[in-house]
Every structure is written in C-alpha cells, then in structure tokens.
N, CA, C and O atoms as CSV, one atom per row, in Angstrom:
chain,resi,resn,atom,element,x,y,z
A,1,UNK,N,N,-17.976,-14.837,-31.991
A,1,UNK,CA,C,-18.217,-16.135,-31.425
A,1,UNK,C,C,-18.609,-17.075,-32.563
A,1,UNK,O,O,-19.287,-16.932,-33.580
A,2,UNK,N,N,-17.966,-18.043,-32.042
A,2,UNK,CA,C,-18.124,-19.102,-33.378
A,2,UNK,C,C,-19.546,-20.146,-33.414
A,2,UNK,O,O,-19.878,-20.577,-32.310
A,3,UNK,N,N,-20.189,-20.469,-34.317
A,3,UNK,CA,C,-21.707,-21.265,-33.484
A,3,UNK,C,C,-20.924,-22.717,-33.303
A,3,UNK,O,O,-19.942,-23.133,-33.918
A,4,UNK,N,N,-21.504,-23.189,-32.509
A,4,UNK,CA,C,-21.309,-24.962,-32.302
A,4,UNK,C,C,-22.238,-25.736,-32.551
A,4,UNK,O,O,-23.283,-25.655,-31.906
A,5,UNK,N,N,-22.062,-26.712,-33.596
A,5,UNK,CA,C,-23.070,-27.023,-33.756
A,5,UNK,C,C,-22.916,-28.509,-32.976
A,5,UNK,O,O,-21.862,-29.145,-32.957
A,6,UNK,N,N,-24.325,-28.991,-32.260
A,6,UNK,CA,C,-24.358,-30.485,-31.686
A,6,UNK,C,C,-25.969,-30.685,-31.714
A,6,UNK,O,O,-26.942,-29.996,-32.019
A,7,UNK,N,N,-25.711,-32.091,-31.197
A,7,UNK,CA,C,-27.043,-32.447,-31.193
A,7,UNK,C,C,-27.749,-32.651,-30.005
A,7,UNK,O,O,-27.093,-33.477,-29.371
A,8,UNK,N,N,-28.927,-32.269,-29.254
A,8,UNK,CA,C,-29.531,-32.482,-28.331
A,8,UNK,C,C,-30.021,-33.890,-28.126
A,8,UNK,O,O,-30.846,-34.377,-28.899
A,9,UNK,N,N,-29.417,-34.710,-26.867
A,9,UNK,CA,C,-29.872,-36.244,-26.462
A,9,UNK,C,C,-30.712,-36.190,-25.691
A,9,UNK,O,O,-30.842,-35.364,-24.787
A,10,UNK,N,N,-31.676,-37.455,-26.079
A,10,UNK,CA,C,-32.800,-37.535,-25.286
A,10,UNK,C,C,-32.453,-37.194,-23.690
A,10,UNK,O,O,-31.595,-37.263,-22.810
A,11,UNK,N,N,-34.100,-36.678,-24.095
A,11,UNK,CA,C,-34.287,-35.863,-22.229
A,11,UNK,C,C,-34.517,-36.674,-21.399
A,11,UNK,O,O,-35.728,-36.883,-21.335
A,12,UNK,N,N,-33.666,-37.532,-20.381
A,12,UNK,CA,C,-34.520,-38.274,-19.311
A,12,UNK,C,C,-35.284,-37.706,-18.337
A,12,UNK,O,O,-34.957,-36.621,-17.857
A,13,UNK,N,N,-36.569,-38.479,-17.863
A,13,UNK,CA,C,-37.165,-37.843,-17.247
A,13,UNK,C,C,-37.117,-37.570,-16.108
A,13,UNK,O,O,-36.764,-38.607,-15.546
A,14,UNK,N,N,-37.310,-36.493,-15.097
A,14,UNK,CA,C,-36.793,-35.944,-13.649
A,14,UNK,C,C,-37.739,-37.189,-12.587
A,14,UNK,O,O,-38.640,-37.910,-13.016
A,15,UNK,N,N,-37.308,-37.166,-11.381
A,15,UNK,CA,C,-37.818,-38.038,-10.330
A,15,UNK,C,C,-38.047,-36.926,-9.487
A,15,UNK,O,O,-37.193,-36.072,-9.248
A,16,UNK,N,N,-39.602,-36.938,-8.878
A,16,UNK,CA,C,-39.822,-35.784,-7.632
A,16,UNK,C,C,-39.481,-34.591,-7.867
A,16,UNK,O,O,-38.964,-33.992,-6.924
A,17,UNK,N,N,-39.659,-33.827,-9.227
A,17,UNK,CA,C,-39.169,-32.659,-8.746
A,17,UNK,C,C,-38.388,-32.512,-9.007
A,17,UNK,O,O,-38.224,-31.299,-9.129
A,18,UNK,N,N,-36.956,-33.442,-9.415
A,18,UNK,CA,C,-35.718,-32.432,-9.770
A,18,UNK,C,C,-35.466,-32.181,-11.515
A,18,UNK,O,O,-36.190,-32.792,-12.300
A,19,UNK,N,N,-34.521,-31.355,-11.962
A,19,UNK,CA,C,-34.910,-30.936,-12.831
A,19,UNK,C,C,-33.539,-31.217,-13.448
A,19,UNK,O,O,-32.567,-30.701,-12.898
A,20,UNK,N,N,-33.364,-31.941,-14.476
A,20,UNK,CA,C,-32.201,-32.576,-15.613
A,20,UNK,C,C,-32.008,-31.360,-16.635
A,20,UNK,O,O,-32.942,-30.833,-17.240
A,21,UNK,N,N,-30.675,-30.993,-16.741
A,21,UNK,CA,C,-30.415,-30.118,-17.759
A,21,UNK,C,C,-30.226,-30.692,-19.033
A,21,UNK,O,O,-29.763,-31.807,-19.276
A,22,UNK,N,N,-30.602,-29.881,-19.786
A,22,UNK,CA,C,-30.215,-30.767,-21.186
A,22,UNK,C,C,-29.015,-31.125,-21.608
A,22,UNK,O,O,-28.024,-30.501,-21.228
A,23,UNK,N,N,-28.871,-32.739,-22.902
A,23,UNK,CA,C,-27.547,-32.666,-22.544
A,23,UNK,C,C,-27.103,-32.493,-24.242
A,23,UNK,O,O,-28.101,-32.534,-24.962
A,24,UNK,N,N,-26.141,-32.357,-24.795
A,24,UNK,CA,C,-25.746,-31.895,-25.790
A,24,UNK,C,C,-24.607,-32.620,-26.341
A,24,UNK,O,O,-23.523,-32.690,-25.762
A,25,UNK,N,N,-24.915,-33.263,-27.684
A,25,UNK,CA,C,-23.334,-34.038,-27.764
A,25,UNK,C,C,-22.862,-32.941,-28.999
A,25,UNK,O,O,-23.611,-32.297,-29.734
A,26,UNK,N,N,-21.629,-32.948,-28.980
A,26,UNK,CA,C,-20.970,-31.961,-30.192
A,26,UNK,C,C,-20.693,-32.642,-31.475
A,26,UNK,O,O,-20.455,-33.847,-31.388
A,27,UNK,N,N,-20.678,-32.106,-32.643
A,27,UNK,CA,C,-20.507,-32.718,-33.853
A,27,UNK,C,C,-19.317,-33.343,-34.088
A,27,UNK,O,O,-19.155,-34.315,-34.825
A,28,UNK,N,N,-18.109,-32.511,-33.159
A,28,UNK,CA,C,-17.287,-32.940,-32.961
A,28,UNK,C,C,-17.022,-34.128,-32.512
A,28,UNK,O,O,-16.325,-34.943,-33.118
A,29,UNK,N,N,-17.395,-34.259,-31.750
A,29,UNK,CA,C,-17.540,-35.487,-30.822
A,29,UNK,C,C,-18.178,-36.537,-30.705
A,29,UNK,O,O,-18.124,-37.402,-29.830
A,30,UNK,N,N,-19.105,-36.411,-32.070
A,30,UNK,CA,C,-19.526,-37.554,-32.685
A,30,UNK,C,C,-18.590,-38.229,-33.608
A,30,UNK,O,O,-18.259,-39.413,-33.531
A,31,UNK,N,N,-18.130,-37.231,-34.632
A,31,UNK,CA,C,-16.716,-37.690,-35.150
A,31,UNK,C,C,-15.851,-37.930,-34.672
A,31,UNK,O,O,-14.980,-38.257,-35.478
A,32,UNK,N,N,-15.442,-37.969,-33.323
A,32,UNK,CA,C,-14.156,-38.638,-32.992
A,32,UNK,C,C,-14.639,-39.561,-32.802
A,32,UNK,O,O,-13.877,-40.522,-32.914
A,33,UNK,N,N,-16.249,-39.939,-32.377
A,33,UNK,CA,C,-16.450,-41.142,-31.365
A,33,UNK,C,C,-16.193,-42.055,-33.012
A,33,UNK,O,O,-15.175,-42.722,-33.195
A,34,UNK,N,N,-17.343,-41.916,-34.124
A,34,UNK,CA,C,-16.809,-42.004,-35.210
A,34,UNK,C,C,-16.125,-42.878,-35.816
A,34,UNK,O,O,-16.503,-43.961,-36.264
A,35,UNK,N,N,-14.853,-42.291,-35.839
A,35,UNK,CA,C,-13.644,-42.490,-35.825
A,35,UNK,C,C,-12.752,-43.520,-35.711
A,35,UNK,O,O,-12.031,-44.157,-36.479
A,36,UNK,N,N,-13.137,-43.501,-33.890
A,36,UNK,CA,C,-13.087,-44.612,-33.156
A,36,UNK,C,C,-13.636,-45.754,-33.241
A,36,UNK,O,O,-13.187,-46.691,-32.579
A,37,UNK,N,N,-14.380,-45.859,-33.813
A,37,UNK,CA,C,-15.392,-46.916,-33.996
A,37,UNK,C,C,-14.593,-47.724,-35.246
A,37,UNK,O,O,-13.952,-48.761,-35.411
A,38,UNK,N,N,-15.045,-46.595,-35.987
A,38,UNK,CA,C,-14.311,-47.396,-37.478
A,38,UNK,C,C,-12.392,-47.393,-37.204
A,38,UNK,O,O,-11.876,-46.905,-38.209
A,39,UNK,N,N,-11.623,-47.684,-36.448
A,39,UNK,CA,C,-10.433,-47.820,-36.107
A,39,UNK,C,C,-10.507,-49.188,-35.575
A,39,UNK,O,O,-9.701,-50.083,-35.829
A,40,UNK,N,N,-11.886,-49.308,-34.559
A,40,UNK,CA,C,-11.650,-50.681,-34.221
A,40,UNK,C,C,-12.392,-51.609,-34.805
A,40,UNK,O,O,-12.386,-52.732,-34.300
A,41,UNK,N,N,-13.270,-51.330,-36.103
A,41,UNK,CA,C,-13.627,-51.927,-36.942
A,41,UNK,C,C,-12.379,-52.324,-38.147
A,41,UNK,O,O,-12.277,-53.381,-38.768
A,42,UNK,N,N,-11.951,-51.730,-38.188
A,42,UNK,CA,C,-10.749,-51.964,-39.064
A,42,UNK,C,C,-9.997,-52.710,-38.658
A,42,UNK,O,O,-9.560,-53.542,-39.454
A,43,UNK,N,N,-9.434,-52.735,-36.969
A,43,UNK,CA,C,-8.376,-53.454,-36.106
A,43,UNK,C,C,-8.871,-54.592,-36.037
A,43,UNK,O,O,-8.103,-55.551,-36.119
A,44,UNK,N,N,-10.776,-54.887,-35.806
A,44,UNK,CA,C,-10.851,-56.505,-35.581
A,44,UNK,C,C,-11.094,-57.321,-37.094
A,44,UNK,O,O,-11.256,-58.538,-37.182
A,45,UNK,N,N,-11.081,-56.278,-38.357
A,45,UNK,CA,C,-11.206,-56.599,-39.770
A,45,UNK,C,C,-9.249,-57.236,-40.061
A,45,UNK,O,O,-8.908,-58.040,-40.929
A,46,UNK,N,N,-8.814,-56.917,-39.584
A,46,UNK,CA,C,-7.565,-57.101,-39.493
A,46,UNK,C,C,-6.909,-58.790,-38.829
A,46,UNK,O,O,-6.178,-59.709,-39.198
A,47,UNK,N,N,-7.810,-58.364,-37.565
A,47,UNK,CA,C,-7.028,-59.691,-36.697
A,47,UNK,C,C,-7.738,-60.938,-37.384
A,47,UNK,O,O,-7.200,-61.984,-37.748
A,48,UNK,N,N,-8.969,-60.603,-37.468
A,48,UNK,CA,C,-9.793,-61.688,-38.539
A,48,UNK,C,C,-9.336,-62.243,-40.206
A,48,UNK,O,O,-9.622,-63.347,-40.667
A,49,UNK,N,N,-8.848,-61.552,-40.656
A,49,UNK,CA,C,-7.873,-62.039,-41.853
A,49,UNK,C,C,-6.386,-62.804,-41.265
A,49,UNK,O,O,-5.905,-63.686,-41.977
A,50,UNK,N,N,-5.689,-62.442,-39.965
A,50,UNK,CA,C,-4.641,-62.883,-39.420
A,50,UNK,C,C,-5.338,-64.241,-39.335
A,50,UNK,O,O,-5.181,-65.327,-39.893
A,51,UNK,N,N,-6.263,-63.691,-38.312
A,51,UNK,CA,C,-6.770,-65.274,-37.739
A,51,UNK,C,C,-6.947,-66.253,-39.163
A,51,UNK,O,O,-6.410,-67.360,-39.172
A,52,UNK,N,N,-7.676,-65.806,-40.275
A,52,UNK,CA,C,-8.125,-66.779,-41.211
A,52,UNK,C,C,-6.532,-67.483,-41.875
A,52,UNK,O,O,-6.316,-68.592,-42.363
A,53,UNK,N,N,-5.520,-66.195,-41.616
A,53,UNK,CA,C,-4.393,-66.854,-42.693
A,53,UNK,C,C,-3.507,-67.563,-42.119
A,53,UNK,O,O,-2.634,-68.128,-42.778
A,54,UNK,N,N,-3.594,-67.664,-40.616
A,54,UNK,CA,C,-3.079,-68.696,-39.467
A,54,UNK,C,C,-3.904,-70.179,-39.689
A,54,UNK,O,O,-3.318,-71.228,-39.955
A,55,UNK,N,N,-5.030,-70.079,-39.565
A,55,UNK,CA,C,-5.588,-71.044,-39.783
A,55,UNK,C,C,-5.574,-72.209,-40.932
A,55,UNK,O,O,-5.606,-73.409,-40.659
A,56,UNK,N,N,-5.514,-71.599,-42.446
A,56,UNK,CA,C,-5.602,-71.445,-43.309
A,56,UNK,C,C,-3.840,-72.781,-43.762
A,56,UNK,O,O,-3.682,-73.769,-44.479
A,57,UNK,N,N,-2.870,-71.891,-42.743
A,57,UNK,CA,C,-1.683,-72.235,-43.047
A,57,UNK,C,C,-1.838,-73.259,-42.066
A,57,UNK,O,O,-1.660,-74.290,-42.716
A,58,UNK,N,N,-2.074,-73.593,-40.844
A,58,UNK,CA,C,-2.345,-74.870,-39.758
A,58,UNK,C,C,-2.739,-75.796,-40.877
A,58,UNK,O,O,-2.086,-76.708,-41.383
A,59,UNK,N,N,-4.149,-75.292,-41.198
A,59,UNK,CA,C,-4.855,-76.334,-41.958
A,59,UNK,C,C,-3.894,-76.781,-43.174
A,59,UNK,O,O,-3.866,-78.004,-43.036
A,60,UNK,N,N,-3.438,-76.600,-43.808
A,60,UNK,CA,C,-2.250,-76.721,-44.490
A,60,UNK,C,C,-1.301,-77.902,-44.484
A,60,UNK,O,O,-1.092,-78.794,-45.306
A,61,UNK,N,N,-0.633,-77.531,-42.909
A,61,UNK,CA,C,0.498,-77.980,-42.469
A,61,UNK,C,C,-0.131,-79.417,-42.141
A,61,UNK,O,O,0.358,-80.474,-42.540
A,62,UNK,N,N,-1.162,-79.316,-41.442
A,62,UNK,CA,C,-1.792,-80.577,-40.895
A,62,UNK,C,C,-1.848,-81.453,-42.137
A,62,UNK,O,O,-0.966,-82.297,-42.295
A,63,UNK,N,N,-2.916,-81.300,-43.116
A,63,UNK,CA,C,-2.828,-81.768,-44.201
A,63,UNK,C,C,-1.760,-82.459,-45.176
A,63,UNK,O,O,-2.046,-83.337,-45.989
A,64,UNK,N,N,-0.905,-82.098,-45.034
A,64,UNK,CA,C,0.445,-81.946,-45.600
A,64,UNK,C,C,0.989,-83.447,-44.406
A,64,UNK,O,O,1.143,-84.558,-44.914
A,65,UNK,N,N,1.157,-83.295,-43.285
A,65,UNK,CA,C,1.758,-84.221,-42.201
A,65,UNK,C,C,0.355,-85.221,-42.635
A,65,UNK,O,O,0.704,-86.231,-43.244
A,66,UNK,N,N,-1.121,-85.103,-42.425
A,66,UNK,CA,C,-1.481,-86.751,-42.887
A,66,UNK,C,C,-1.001,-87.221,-43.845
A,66,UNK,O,O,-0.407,-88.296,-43.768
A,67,UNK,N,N,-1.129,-86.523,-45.053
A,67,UNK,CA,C,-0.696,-86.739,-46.398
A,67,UNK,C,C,0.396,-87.746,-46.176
A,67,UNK,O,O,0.557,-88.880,-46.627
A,68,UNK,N,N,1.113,-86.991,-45.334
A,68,UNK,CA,C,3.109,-88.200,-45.523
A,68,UNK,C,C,2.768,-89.184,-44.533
A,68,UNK,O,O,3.692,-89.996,-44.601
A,69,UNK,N,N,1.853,-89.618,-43.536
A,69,UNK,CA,C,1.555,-90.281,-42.696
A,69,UNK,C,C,0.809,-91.479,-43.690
A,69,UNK,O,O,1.454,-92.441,-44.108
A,70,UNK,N,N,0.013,-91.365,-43.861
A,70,UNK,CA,C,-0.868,-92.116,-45.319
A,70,UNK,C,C,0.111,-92.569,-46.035
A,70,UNK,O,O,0.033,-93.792,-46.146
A,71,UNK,N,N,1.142,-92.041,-46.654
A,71,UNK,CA,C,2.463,-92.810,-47.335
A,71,UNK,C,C,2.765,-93.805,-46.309
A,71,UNK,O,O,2.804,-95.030,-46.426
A,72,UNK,N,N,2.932,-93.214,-45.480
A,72,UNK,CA,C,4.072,-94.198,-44.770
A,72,UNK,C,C,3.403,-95.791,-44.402
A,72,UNK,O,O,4.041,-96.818,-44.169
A,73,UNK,N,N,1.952,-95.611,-44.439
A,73,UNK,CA,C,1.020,-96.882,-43.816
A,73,UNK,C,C,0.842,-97.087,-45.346
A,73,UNK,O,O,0.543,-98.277,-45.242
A,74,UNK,N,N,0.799,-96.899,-46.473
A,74,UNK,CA,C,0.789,-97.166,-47.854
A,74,UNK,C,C,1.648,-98.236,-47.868
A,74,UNK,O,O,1.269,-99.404,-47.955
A,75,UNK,N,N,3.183,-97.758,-47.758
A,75,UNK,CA,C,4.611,-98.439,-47.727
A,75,UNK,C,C,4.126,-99.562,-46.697
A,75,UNK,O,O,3.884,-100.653,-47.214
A,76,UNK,N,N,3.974,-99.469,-45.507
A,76,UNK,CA,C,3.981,-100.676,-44.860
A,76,UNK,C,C,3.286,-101.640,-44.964
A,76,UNK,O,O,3.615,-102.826,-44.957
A,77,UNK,N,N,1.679,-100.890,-45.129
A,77,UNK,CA,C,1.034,-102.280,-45.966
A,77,UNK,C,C,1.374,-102.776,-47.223
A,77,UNK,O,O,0.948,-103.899,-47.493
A,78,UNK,N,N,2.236,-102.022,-48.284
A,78,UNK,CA,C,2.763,-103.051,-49.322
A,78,UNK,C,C,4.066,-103.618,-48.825
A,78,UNK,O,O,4.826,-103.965,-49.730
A,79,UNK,N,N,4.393,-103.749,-47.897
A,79,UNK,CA,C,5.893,-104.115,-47.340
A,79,UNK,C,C,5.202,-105.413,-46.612
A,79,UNK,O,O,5.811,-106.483,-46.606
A,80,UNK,N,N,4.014,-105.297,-46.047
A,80,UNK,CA,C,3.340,-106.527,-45.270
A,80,UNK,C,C,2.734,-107.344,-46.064
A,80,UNK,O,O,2.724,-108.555,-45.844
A,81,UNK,N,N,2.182,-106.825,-47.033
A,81,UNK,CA,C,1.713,-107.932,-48.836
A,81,UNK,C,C,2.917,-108.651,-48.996
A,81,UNK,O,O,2.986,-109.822,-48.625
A,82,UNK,N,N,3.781,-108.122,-49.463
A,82,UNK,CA,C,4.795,-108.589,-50.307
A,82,UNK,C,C,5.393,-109.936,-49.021
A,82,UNK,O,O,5.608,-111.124,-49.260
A,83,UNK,N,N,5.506,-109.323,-47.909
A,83,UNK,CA,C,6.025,-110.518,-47.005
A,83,UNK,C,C,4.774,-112.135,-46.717
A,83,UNK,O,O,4.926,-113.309,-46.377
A,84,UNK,N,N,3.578,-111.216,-47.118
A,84,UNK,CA,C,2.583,-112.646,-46.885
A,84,UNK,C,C,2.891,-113.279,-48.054
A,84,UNK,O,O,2.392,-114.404,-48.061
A,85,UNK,N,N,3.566,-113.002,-49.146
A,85,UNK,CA,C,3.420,-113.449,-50.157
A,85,UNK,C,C,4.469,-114.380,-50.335
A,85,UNK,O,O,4.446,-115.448,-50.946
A,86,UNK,N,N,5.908,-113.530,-49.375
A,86,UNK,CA,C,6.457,-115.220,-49.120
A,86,UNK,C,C,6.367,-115.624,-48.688
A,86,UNK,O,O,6.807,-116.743,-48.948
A,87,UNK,N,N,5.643,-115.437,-47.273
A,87,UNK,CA,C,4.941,-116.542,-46.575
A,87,UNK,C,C,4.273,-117.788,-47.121
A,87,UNK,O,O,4.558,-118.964,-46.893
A,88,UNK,N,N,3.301,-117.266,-47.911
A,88,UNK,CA,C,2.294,-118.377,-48.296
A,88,UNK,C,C,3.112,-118.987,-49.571
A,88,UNK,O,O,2.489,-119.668,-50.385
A,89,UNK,N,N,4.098,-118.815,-49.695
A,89,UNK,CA,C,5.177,-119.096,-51.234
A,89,UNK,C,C,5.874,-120.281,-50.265
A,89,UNK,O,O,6.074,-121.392,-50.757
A,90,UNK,N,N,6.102,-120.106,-49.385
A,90,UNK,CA,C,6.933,-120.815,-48.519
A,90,UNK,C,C,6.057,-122.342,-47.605
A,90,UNK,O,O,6.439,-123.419,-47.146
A,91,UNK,N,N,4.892,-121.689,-47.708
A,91,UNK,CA,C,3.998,-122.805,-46.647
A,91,UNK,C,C,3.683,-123.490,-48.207
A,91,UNK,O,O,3.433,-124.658,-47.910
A,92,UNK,N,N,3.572,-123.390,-49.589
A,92,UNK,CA,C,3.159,-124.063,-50.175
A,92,UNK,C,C,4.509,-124.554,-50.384
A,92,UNK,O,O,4.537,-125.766,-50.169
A,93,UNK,N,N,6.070,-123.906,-50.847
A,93,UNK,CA,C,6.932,-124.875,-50.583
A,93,UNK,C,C,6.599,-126.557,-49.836
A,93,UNK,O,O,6.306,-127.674,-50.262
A,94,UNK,N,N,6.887,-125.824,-48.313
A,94,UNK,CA,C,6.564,-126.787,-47.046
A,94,UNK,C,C,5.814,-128.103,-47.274
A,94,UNK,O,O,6.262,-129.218,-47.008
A,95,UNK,N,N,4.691,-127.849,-47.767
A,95,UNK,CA,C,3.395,-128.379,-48.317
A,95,UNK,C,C,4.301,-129.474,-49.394
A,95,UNK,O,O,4.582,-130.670,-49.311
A,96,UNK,N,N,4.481,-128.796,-50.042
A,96,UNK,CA,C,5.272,-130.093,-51.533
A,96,UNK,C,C,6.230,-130.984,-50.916
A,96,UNK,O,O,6.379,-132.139,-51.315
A,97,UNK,N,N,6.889,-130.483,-49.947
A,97,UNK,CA,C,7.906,-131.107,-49.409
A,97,UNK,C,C,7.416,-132.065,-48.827
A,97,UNK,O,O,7.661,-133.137,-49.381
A,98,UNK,N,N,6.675,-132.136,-47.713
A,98,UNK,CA,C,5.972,-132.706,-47.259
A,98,UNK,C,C,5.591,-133.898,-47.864
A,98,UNK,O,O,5.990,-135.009,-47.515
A,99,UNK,N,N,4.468,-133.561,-49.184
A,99,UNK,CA,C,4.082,-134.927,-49.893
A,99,UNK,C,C,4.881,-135.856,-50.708
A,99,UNK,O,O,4.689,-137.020,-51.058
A,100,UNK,N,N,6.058,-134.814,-50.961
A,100,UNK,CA,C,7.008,-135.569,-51.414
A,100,UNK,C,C,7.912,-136.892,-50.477
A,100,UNK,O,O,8.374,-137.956,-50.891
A,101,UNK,N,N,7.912,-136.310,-49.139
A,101,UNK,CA,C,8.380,-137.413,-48.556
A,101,UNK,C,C,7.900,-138.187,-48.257
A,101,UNK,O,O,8.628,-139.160,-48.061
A,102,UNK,N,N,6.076,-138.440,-47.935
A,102,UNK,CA,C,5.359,-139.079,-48.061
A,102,UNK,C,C,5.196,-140.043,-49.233
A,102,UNK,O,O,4.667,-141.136,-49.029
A,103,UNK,N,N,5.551,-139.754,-50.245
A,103,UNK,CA,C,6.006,-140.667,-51.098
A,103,UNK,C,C,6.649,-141.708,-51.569
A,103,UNK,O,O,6.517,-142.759,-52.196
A,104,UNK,N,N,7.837,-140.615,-50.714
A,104,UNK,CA,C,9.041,-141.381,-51.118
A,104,UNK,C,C,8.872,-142.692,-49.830
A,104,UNK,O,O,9.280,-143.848,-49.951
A,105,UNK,N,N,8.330,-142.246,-48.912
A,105,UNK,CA,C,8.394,-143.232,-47.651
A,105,UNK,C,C,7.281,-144.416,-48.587
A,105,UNK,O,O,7.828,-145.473,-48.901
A,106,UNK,N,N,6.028,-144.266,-48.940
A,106,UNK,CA,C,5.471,-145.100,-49.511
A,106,UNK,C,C,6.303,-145.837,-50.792
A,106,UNK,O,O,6.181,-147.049,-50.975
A,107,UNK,N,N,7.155,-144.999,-51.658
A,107,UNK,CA,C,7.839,-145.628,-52.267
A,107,UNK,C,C,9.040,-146.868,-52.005
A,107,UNK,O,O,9.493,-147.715,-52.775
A,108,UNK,N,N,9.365,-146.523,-50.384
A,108,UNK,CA,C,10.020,-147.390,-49.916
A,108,UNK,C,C,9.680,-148.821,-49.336
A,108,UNK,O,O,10.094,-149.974,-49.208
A,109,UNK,N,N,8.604,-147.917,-49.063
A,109,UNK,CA,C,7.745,-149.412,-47.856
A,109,UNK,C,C,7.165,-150.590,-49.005
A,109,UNK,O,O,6.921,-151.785,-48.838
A,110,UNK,N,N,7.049,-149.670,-50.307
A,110,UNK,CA,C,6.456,-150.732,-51.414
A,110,UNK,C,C,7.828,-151.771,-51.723
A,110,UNK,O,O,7.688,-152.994,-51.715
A,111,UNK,N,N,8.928,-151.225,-51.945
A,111,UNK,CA,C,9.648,-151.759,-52.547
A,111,UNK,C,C,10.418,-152.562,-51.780
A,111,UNK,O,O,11.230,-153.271,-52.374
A,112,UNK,N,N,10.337,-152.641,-50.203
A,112,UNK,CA,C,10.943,-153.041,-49.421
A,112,UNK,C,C,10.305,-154.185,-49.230
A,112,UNK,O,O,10.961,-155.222,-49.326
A,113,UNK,N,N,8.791,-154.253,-48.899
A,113,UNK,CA,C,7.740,-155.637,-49.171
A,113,UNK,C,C,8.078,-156.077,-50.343
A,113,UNK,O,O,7.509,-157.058,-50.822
C-alpha cells in the first residue's frame, strides 16, 4: 500500500451532538487546484496585455484622426485669413474710390462756379 499524503482541514464544529468526520484534502489535489489557479492567472495576465494592446492601438488611431482633423481647421483658418485679407484689400480699394469721386465732384462744382 502506497502512503497518501494530504492535509487535514479545519475541524468544524458539531451542533447537538452530531459528530463531523474529518476532512482531508490530498496533495494531489492541492496541485491540481494549483494549477488551476495559475492557468487562470496566466489567462487573465493574457487578456490584460490584449486589452492594453487594443487600447493602446484605439488610442493611436484616435490620435492620428485628431491630428488630420487639426490640419484640416489649420487649412481653413488660413484659407479664411487669406480671404479677409481681400476683403479688407477691397473695402480699402472701395474707400479710395469713393474719395476719389468725391473729388472729382468737388472738382467739378469748383470749376463749374
């Protein structure tokens, strides 16, 4: 006969009288439990690097799409400069024109008296 070796788990205590046999876990059977343990320590060590390198790459991608978004409002506000600029190129045109004919009308009204 072969010995077995395990370990004796705490004794709970009896109610009224009845009487709890002892209970016995096997060495064995600590190592599988063990085992098990570190399998699903490993499995959620696993999904947790997935998870970080999913994330990792989102964060990324996102980054990457403001990045070209930020261009694009870059471009439009120098596309909206450049147009105030003929704007106000144009109202000061307007402006000269303006006093110029004012002039010329005073130049007339003088020469006409």
């Amino acid at each position: 006969m072969a010995p077995a070796y395990s370990f004796l788990l705490d004794k709970p205590q009896g109610n009224g009288g009845t009487t709890i046999t002892n209970q016995y876990l096997t060495v064995s059977k600590l190592y599988e439990e063990m085992k098990l343990q570190q399998a699903d320590t490993a499995n959620m060590r696993q999904e947790a690097l997935k998870l970080r390198h999913d994330t990792n790459t989102s964060f990324t991608l996102l980054t990457s799409q403001l990045q070209q978004k930020f261009d694009h409002f870059d471009k439009k506000l120098a596309e909206i400069a450049r147009q105030n600029d003929s704007n106000s190129d144009f109202i000061n045109l307007e402006q000269k024109y303006i006093q110029l004919e004012q002039k010329y009308s005073n130049l007339e009204q003088n020469y006409i008296t």
